[in-house]
BADRENFI-517177 format. One record per residue: x, z, y of N, C-alpha, C in turn; residue in one letter. Coordinates in steps of 0.1 Angstrom, whole numbers. Example, Ala and Ser with C-alpha at 12.3 -4.5 7.8 and 13.67 -1.06 7.14 Angstrom:
BEGIN
<pt <132; 78; -57>; <123; 78; -45>; <132; 78; -33>; "a">,
<pt <128; 71; -22>; <137; 71; -11>; <129; 79; 0>; "s">,
This chain:
BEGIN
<pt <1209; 949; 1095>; <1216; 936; 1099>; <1230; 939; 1102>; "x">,
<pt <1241; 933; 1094>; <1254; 931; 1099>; <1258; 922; 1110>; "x">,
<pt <1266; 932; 1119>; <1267; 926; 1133>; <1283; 924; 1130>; "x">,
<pt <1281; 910; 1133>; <1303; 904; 1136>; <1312; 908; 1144>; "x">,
<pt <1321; 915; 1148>; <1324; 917; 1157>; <1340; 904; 1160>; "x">,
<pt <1339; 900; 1168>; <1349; 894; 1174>; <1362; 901; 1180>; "x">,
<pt <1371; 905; 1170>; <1380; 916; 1170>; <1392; 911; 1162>; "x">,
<pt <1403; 916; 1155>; <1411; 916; 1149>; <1414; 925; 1137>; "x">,
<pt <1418; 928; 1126>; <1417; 933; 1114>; <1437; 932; 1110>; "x">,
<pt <1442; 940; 1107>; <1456; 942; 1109>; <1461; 954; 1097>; "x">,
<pt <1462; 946; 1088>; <1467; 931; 1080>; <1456; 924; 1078>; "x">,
<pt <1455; 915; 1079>; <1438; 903; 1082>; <1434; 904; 1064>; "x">,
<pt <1422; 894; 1065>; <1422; 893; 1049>; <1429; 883; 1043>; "x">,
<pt <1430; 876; 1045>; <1439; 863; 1040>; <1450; 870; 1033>; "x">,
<pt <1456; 882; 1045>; <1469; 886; 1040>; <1468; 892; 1027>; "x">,
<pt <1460; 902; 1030>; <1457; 913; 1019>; <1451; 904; 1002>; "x">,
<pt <1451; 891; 1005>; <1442; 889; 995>; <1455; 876; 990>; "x">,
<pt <1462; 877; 996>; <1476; 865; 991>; <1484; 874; 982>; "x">,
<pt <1484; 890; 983>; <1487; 895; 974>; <1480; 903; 967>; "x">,
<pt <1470; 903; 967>; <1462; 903; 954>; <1460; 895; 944>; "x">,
<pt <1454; 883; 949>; <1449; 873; 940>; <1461; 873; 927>; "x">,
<pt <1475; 872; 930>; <1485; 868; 920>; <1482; 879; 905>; "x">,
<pt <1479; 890; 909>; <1474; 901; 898>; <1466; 900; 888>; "x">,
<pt <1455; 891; 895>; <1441; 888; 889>; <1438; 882; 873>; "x">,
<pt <1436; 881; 867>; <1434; 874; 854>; <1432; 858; 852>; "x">,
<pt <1426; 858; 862>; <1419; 842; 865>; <1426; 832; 877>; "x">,
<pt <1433; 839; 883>; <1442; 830; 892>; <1452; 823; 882>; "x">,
<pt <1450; 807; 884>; <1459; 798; 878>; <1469; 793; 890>; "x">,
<pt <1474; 795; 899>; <1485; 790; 906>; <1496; 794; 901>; "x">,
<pt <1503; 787; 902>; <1520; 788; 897>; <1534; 788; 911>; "x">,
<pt <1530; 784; 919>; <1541; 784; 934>; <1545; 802; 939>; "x">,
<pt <1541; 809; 930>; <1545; 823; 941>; <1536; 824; 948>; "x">,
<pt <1539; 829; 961>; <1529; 835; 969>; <1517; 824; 972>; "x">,
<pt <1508; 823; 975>; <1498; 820; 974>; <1497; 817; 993>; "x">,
<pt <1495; 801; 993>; <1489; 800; 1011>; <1479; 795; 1011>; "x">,
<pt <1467; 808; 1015>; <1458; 810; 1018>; <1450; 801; 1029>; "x">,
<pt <1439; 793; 1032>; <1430; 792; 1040>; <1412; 794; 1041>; "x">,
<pt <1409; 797; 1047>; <1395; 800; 1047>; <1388; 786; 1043>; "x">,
<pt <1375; 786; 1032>; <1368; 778; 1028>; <1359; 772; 1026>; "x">,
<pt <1355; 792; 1030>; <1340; 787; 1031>; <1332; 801; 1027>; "x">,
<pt <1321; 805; 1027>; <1315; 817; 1022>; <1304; 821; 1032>; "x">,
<pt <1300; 834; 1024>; <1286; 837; 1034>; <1286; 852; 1037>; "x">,
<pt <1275; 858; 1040>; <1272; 876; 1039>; <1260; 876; 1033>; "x">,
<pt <1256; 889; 1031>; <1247; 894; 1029>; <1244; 906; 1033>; "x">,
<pt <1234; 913; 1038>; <1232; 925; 1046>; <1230; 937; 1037>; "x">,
<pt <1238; 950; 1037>; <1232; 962; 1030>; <1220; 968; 1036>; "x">,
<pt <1210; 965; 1031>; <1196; 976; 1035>; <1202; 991; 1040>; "x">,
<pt <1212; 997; 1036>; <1217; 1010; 1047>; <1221; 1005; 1057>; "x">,
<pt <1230; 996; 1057>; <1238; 992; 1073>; <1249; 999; 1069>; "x">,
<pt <1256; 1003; 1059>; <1270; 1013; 1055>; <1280; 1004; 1050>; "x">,
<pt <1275; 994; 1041>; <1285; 987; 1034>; <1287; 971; 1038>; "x">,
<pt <1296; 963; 1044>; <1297; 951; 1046>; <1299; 944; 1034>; "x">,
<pt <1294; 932; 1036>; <1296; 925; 1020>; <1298; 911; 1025>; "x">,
<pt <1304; 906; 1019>; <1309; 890; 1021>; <1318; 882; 1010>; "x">,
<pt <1311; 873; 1009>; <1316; 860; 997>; <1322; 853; 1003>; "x">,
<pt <1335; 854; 1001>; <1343; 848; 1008>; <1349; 834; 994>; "x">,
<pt <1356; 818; 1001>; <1362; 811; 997>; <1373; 806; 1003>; "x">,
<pt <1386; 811; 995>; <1398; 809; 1001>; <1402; 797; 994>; "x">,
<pt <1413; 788; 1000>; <1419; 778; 986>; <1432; 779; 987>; "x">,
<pt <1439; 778; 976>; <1450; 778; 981>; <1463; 771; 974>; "x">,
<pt <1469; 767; 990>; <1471; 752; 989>; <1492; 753; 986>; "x">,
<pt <1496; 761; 977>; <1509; 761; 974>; <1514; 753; 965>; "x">,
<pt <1504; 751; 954>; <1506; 742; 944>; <1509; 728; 946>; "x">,
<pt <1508; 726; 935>; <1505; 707; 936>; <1496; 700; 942>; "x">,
<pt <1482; 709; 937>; <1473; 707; 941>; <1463; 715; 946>; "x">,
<pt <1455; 717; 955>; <1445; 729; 959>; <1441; 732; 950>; "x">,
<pt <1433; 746; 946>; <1429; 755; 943>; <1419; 765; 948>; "x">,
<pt <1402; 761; 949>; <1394; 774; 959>; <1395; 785; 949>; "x">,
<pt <1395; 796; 958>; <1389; 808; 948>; <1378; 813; 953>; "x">,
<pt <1365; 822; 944>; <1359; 827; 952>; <1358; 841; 950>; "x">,
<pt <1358; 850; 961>; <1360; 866; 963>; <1347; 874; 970>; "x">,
<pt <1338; 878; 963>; <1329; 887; 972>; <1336; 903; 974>; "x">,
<pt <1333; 908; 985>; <1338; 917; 989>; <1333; 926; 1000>; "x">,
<pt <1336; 940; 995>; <1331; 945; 1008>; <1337; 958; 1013>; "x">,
<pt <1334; 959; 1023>; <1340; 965; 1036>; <1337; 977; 1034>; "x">,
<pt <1342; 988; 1030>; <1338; 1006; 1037>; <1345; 1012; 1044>; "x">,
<pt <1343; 1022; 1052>; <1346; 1028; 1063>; <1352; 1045; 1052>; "x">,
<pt <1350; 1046; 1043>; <1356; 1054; 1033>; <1360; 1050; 1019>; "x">,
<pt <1366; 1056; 1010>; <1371; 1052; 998>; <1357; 1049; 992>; "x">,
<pt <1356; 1046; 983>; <1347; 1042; 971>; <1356; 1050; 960>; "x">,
<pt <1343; 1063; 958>; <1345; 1068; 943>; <1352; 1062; 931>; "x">,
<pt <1364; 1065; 925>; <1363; 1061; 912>; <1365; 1040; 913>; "x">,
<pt <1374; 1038; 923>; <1370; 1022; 924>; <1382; 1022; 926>; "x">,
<pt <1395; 1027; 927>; <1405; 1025; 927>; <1413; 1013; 922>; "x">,
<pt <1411; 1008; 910>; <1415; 996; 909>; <1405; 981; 910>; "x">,
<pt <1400; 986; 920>; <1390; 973; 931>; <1397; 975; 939>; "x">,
<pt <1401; 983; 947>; <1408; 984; 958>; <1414; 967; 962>; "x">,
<pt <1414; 960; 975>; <1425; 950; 976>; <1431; 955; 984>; "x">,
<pt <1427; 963; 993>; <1439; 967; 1006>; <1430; 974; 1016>; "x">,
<pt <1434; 981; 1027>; <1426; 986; 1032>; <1436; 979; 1045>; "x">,
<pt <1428; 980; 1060>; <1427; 973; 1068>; <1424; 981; 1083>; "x">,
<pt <1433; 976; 1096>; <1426; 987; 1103>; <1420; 975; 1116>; "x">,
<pt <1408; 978; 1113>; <1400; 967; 1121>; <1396; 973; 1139>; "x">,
<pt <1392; 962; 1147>; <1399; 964; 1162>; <1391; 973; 1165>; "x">,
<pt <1371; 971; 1156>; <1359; 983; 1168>; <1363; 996; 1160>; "x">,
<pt <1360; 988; 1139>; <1355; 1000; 1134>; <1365; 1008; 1131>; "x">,
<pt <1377; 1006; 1129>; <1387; 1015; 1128>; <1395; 1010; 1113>; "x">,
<pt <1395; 1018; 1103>; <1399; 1019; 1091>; <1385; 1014; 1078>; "x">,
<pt <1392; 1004; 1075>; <1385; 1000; 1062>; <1390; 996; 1050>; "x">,
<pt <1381; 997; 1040>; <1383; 998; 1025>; <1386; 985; 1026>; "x">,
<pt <1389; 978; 1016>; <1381; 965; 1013>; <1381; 966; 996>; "x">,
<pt <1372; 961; 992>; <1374; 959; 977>; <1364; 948; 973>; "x">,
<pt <1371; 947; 957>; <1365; 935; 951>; <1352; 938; 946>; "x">,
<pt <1343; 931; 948>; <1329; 936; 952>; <1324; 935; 943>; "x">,
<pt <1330; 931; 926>; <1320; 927; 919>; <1323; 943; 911>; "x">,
<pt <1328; 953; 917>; <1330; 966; 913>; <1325; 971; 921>; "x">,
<pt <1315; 972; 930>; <1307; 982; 943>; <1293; 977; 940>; "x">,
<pt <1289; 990; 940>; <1275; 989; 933>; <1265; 985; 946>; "x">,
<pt <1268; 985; 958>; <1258; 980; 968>; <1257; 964; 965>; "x">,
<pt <1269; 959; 964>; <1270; 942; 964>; <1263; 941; 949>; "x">,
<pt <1266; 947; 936>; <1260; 942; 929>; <1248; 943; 927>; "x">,
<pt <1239; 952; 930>; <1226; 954; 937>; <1218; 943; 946>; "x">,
<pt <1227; 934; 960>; <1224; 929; 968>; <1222; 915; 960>; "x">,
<pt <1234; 914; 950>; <1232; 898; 942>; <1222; 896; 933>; "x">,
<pt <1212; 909; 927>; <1207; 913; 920>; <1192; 903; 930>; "x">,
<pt <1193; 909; 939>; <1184; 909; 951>; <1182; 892; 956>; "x">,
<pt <1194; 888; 956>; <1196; 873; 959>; <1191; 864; 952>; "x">,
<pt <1196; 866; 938>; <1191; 858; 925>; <1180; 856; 925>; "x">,
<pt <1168; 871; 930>; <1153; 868; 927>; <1146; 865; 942>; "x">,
<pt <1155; 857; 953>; <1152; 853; 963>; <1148; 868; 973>; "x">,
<pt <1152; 880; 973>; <1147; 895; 977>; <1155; 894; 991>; "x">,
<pt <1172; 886; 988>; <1179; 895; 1003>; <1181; 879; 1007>; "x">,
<pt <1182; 872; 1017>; <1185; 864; 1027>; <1198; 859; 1026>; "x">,
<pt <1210; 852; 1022>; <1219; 850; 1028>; <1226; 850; 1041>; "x">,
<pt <1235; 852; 1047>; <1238; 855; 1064>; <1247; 843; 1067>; "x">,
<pt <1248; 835; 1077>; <1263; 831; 1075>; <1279; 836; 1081>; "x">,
<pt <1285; 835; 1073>; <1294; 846; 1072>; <1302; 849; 1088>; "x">,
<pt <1300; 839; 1100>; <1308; 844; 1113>; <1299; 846; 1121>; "x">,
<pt <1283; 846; 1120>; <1276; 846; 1128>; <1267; 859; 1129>; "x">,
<pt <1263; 869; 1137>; <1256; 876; 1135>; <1240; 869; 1131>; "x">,
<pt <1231; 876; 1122>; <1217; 870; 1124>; <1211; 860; 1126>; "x">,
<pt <1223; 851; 1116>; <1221; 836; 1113>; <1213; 834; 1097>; "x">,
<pt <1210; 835; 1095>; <1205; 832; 1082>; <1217; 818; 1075>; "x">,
<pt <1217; 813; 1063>; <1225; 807; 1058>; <1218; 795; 1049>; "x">,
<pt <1208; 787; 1051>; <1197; 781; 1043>; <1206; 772; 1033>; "x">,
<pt <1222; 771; 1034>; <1228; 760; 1023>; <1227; 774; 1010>; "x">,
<pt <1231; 785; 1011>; <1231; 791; 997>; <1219; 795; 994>; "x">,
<pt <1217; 786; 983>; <1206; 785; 975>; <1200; 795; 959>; "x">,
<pt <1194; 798; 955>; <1192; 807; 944>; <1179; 806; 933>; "x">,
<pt <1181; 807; 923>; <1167; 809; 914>; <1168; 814; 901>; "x">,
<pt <1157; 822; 898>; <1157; 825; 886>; <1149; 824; 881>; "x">,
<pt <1143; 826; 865>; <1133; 826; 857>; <1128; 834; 852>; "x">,
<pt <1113; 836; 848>; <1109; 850; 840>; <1109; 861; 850>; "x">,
<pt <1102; 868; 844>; <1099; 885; 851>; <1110; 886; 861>; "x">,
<pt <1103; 895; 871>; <1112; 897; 881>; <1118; 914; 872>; "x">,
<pt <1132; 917; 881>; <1136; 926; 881>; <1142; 936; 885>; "x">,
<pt <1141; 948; 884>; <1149; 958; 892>; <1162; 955; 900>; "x">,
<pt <1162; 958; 907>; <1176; 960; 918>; <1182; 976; 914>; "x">,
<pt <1176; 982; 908>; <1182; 997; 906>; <1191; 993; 904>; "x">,
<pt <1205; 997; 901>; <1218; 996; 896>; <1220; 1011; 888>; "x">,
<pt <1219; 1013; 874>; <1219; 1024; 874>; <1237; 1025; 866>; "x">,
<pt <1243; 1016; 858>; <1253; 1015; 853>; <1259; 1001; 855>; "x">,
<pt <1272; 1000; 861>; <1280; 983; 855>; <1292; 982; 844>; "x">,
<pt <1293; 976; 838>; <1308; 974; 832>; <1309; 957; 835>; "x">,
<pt <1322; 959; 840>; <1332; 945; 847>; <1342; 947; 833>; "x">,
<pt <1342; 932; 831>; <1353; 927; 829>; <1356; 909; 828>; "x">,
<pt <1371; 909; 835>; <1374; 899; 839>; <1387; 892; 830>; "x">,
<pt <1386; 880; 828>; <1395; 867; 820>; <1398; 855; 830>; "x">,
<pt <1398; 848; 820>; <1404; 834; 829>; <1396; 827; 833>; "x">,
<pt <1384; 830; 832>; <1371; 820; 833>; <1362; 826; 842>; "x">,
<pt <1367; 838; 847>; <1360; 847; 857>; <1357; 864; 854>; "x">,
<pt <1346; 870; 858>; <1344; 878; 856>; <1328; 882; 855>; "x">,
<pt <1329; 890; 846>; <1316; 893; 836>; <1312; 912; 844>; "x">,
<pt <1302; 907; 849>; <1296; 921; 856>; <1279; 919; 850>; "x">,
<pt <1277; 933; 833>; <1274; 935; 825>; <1263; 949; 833>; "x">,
<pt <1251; 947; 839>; <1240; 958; 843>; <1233; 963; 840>; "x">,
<pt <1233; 977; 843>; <1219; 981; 832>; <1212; 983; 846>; "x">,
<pt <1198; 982; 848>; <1188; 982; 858>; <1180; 993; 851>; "x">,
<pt <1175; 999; 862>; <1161; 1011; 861>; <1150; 1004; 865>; "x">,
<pt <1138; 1003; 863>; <1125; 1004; 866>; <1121; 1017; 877>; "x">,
<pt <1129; 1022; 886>; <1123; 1031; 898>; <1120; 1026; 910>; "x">,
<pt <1124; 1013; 912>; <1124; 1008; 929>; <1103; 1000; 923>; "x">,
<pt <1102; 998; 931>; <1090; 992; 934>; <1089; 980; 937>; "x">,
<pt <1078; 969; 931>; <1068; 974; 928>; <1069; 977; 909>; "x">,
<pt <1062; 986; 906>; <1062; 991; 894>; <1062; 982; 883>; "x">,
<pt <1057; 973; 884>; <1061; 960; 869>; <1074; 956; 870>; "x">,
<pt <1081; 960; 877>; <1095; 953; 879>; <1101; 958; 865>; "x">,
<pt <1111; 950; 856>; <1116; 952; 847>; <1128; 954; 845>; "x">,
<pt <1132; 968; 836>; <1148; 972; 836>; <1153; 970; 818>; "x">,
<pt <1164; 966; 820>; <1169; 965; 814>; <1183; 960; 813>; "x">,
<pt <1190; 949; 804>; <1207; 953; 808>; <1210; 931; 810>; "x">,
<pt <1215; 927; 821>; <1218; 915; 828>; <1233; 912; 828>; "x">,
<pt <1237; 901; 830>; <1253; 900; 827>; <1251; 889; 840>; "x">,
<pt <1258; 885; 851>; <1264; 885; 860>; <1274; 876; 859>; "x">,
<pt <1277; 863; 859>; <1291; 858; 857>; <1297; 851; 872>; "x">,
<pt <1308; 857; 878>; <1309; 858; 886>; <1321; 847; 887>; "x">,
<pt <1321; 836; 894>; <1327; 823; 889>; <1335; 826; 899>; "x">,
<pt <1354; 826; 890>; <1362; 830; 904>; <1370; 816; 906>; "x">,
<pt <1376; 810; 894>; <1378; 790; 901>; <1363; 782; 908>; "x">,
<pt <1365; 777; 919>; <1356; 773; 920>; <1352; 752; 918>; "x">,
<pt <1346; 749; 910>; <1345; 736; 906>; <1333; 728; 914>; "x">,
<pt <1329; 720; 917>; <1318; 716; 919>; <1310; 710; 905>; "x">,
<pt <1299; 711; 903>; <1287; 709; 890>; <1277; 723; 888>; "x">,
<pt <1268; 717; 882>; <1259; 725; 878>; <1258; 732; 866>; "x">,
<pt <1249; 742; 862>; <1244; 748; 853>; <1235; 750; 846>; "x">,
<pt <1233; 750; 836>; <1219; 749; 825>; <1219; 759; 816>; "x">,
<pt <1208; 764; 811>; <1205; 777; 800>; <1209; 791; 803>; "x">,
<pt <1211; 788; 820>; <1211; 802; 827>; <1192; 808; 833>; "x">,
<pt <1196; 822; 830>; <1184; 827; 835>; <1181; 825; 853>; "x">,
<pt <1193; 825; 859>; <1193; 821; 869>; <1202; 819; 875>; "x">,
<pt <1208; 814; 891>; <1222; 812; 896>; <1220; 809; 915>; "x">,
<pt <1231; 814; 917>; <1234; 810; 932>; <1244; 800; 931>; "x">,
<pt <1239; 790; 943>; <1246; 779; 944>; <1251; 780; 959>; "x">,
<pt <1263; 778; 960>; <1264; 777; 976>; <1280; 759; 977>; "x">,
<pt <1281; 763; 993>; <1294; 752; 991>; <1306; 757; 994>; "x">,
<pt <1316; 748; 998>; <1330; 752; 1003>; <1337; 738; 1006>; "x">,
<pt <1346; 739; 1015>; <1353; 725; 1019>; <1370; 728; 1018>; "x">,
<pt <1373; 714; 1012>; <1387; 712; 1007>; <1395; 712; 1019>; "x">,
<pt <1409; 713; 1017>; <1415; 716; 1031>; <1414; 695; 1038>; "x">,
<pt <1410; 686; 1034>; <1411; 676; 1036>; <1394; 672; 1043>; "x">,
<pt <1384; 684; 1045>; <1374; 687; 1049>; <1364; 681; 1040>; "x">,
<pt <1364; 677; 1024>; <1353; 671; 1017>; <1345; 685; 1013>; "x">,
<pt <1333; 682; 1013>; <1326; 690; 1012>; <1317; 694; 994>; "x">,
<pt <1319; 705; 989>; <1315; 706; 974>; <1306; 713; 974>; "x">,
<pt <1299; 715; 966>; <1287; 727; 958>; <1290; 726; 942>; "x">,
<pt <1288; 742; 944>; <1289; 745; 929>; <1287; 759; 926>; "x">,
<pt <1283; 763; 912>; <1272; 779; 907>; <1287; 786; 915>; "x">,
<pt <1281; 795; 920>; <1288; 808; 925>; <1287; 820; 917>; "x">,
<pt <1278; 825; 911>; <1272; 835; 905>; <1264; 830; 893>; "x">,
<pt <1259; 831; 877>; <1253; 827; 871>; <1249; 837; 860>; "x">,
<pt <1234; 841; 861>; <1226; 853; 855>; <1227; 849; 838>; "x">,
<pt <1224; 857; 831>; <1223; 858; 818>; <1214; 870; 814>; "x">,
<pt <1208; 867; 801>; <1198; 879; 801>; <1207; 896; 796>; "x">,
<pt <1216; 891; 789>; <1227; 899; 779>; <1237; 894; 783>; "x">,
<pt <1244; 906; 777>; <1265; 907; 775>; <1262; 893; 763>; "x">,
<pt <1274; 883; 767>; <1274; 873; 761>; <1286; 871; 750>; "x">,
């Protein structure tokens, strides 16, 4: 269980992620720097207790018009192998000290945990509360269940989001579970509407800076690289 702590983070994430986002493939704002507010998002717990994860929704409001994005991400207390350009910044937070943060659809815990979410396996959290559960993000999928193994990812990301391509093992339990290779589409504009002729998808919400409230796929499963 991920415990919140009520502390400070120094450079916060907002900050760290006003200069990121501009890099990204899929960020359409055009004003320069990017002003950031919080929008909305959730957690999810690592079965170690090692890795923090959280879906965060920022919007941001420099343009003409608002803009949400959405960022899952997570927190380590060391580098992550070989993840170097996930990296968004690292952070020195008030209990735990020094942390990573990176884009999470490159950390194999979080892709694992969404793996987990899809087939109803891990719980949503809400994202400022300790051991709150989160009953608005919603999830389903179809057909055989499947491994959570993570044994390989390839990411790659355009203007329409980003494509996190898995191959799963058949080792975790119980033993009919099915491996094989899943595509992940990881919706980084965020729109309100639905989805169809997906194997499966998480749905969650986010609010405009004018407080209206939206839902729309966050995540959306596919059997294959598309």
């Amino acid at each position: 269980m991920a415990v919140i702590h009520r502390t400070t983070m120094t450079p916060g994430k907002l900050e760290l992620l006003a200069a990121w986002l501009p890099t990204r493939s899929w960020y359409i704002g055009t004003a320069g720097v990017p002003e950031l507010t919080k929008a909305g998002g959730f957690r999810l717990d690592d079965p170690q207790g090692e890795v923090g994860i959280e879906f965060m929704v920022v919007t941001d409001g420099s343009g003409d018009r608002p803009i949400s994005y959405r960022v899952p991400v997570s927190y380590r207390g060391e580098p992550l192998d070989g993840a170097e350009q996930a990296l968004i910044g690292t952070s020195e937070h008030g209990v735990l000290g020094r942390r990573w943060m990176y884009d999470g659809t490159r950390d194999p815990v979080v892709v694992a945990q969404l793996l987990a979410l899809l087939q109803g396996r891990a719980e949503p959290q809400a994202q400022s509360e300790t051991n709150m559960p989160d009953p608005s993000v919603t999830s389903y999928f179809t057909g055989a269940g499947f491994s959570t193994v993570v044994a390989s990812t390839a990411v790659d990301s355009g203007q329409h989001g980003t494509d996190v391509v898995v191959e799963t093992t058949a080792e975790a339990e119980p033993p009919s579970e099915s491996s094989g290779r899943l595509t992940m589409n990881v919706v980084r504009v965020l729109r309100p509407g639905r989805t169809s002729g997906a194997r499966g998808c998480v749905t969650a919400g986010w609010r405009s800076p004018d407080g209206e409230e939206s839902r729309g796929p966050f995540v959306v499963l596919y059997d294959a690289a598309r």
